[in-house]
C-alpha positions in Angstrom: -20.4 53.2 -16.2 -17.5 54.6 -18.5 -15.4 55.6 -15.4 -16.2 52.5 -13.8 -14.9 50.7 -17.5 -11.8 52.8 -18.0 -11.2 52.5 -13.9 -11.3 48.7 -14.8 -9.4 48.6 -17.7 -6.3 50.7 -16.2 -6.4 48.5 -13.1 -6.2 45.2 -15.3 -3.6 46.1 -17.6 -0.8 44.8 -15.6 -2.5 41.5 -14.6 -3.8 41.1 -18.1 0.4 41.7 -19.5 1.7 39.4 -16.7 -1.4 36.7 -17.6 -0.8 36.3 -20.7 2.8 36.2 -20.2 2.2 32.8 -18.2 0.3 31.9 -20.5 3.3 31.2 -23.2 5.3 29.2 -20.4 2.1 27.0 -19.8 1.4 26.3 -23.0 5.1 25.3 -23.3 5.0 22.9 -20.6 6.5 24.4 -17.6 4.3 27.4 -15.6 6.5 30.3 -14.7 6.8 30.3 -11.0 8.8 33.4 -11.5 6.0 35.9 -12.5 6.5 38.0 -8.8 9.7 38.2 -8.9 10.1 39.4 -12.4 7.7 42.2 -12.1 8.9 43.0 -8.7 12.4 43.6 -10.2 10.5 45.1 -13.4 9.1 47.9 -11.4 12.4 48.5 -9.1 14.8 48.3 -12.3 12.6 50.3 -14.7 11.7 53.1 -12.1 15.6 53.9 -11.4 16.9 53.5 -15.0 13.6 55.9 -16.1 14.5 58.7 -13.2 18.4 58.3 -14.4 17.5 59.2 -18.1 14.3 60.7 -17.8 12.5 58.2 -20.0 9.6 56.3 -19.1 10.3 54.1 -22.8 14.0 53.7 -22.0 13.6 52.7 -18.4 10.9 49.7 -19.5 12.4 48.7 -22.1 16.1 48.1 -20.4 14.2 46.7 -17.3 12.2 44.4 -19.8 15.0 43.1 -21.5 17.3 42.3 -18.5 14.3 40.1 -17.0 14.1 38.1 -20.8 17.8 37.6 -21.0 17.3 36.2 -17.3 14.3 34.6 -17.8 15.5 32.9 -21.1 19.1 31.7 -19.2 17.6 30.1 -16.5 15.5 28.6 -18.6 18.6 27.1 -20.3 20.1 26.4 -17.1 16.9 24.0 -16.1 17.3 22.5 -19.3 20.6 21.7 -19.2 21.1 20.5 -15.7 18.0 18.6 -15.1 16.8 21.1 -11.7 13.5 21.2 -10.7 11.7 24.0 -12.7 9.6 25.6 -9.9 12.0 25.5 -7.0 14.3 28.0 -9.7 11.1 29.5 -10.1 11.0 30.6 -6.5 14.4 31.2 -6.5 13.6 34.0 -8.3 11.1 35.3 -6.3 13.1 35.1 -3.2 15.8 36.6 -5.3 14.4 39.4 -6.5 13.2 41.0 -3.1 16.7 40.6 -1.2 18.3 41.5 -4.4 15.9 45.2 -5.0 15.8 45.8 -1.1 19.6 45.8 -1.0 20.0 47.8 -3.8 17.5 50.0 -2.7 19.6 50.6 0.5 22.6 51.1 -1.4 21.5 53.6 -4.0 18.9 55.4 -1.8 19.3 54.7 2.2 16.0 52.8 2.5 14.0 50.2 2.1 10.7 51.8 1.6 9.4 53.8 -0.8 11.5 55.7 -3.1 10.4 59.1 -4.7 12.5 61.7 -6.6 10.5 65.0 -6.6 13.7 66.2 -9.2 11.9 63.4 -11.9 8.6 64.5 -13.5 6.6 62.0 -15.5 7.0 62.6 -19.5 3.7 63.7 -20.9 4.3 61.4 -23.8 3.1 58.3 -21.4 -0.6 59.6 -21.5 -2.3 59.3 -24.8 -4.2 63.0 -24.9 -5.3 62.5 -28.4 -7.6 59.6 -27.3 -9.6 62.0 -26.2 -10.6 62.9 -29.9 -12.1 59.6 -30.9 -16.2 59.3 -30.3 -17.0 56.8 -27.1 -13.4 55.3 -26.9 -12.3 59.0 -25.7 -14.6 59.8 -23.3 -13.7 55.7 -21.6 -10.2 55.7 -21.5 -9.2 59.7 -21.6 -6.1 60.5 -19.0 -5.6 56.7 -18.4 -2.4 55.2 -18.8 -1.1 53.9 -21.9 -0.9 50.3 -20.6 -4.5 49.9 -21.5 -3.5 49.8 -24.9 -0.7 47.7 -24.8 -2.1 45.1 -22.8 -5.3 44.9 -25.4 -2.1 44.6 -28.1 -0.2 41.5 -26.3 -3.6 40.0 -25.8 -4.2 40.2 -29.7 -0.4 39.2 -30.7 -0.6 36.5 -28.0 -4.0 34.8 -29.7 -3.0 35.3 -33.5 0.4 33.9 -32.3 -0.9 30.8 -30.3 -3.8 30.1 -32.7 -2.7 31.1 -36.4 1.1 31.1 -36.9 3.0 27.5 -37.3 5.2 28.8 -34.4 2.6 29.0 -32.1 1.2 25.1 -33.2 4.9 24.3 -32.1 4.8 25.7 -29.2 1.7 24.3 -27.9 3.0 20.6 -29.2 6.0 21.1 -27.4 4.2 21.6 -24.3 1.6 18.4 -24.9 4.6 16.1 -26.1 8.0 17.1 -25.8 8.8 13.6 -27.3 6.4 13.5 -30.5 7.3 17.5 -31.1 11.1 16.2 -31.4 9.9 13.4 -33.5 8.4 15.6 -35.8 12.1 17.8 -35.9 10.6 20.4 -33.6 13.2 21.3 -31.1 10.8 22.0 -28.2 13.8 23.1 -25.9 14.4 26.0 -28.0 10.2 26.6 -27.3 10.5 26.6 -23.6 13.5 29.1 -23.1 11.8 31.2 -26.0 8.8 31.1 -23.7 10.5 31.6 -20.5 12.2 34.4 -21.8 8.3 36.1 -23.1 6.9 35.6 -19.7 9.9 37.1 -18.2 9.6 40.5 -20.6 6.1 40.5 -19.8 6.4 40.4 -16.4 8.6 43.1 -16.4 6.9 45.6 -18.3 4.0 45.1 -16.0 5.5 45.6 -12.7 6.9 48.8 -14.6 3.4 50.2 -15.2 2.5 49.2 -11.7 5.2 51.3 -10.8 4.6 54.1 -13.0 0.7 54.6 -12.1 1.7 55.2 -8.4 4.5 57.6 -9.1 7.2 55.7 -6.8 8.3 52.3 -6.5 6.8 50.6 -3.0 8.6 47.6 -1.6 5.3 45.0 -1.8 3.6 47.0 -4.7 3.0 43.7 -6.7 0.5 42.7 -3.6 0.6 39.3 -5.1 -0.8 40.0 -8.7 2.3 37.6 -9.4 0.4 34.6 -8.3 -3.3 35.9 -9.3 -1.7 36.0 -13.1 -1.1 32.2 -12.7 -4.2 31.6 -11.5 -5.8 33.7 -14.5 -3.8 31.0 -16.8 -6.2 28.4 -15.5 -9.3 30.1 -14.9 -9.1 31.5 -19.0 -8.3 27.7 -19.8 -5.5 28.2 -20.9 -6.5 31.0 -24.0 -5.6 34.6 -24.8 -9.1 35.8 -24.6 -9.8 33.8 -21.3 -6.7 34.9 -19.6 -8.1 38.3 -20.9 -11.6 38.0 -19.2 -10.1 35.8 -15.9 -7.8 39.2 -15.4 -11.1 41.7 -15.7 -12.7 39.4 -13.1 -9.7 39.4 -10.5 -9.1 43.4 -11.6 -12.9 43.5 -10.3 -12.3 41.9 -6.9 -9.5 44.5 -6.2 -11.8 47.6 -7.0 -14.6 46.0 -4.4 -12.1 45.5 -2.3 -11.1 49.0 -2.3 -14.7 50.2 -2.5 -15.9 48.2 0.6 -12.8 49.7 2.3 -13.7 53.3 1.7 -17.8 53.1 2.5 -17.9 50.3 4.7 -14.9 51.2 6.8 -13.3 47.9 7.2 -9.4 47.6 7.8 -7.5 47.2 5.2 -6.1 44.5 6.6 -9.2 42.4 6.3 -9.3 42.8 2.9 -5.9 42.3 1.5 -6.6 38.6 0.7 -10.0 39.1 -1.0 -8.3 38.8 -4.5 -6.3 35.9 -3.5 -9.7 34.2 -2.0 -11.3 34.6 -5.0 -8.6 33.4 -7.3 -8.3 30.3 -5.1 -12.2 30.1 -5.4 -12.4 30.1 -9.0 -9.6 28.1 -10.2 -11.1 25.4 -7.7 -14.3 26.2 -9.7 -12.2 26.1 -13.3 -10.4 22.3 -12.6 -14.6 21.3 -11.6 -15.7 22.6 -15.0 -12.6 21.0 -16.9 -13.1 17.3 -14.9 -16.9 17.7 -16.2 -16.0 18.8 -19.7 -13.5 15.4 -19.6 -16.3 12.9 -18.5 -18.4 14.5 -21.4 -16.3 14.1 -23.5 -15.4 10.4 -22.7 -18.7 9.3 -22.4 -19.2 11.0 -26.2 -16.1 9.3 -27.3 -17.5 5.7 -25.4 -21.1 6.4 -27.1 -19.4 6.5 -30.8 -17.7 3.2 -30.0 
């Protein structure tokens, strides 16, 4: 059970960072489309800059920051102009694949995957000491250190959302762009801010999808892009639900992998699984959220 739990964890983090991401342009109003392409371009941009320098912090931190700016511009740009949200949404999704596979011909003569045996993971990207602590240790000892920062935008991300003023604005900017401007809140300013966070995000988790393989792979996201969405809506729309929605999907991959390596069945046949299931349960979440609406109208009717 604690290498099943530390197995789970490690394969989450991404998801869970790129979730809750999401979950910042939702509850501004506008769902980032762009989640695939910004952690495709994440793990192709942070990979190269981190074998160039020889920093895993350096390399996801740059890669991060170019995908905010981005994200936070065309945000502006939609605002500005009027365009439809999710077709520039896709347009970064389409983007970022021709834009990394050209590049990746350019700098390196392929299109597939790109290893340099001269580069050697820093040491510093485990967190040996872990290993010290009762319990905690034994669960998460050798495992990446995106565990830990995807349990600490998780906890920033609900304090933020539920206990700061900023996070009160940003969810009434997403509810009512017109009362929040009525009440001097300049929910524009909201929905870049939260363009730009999802974009960040996404980055840094298509980084540490990168970095546990040790090579960037053309495909690698394998559609956790679109599962995070879908983990918006299955957690209803909250930090810890995105949180739990992520472990559930992060649990459909490891069957999936499981079934492959006992049961023998193509791997082929099982690529979708994830998606299946994400498709499942957010069909399942919008049942339980039409149900919690009737209740709650037939309380409000019964008061009356």
């Amino acid at each position: 059970m604690i290498d099943f739990f530390g197995r789970l964890f490690t394969s989450a983090a991404p998801l869970v960072i790129a979730s809750t991401g999401a979950l910042f342009t939702e509850l501004a109003g506008v769902l980032g489309i762009f989640t695939e392409g910004f952690m495709t371009a994440g793990a192709f941009f942070a990979w190269v800059i981190t074998a160039q320098t020889g920093s895993v912090l350096l390399g996801t931190t740059a890669s991060a920051c170019g995908a905010a700016l981005i994200g936070w511009a065309l945000a502006r740009f939609v605002r500005k102009t009027g365009a439809n949200p999710f077709i520039a949404g896709l347009s970064v999704n389409i983007a970022a694949a021709g834009i990394t596979d050209t590049l990746s011909i350019m700098w390196f003569d392929t299109k597939g995957v790109i290893r340099i045996p001269e580069f050697n993971m820093p040491r510093h990207y485990n967190i040996p000491y872990i290993e010290d602590i009762p319990v905690l240790g034994s669960v998460f000892s050798g495992h990446l250190l995106s565990v830990y920062i995807s349990w600490l935008v998780v906890i920033v991300a609900l304090l933020y959302i539920k206990k700061t003023p900023w996070g009160m604005r940003l969810r009434a900017s997403g509810l009512s762009p017109e009362a929040a401007r009525e009440r001097g809140i300049r929910s524009g300013l909201y929905w870049e801010g939260a363009w730009a966070v999802s974009a960040f995000l996404a980055a840094i988790a298509g980084a540490f999808l990168c970095f546990r393989v040790g090579s960037y792979t053309p495909g690698g996201v394998a559609g956790r892009g679109w599962i995070s969405l879908a983990a918006v809506y299955l957690g209803f729309c909250h930090a810890g639900g995105v949180f739990i929605a992520s472990l559930v999907f992060a649990s459909a991959e490891m069957a999936a992998q499981n079934i492959q390596s006992i049961a023998g069945v193509p791997a082929t046949a099982l690529l979708g699984l994830p998606n299946a299931l994400a498709l499942l349960l957010y069909v399942v979440s919008q049942c339980i959220r039409k149900q919690r609406a009737k209740i709650k109208l037939k309380l409000k009717n019964n008061m009356k």
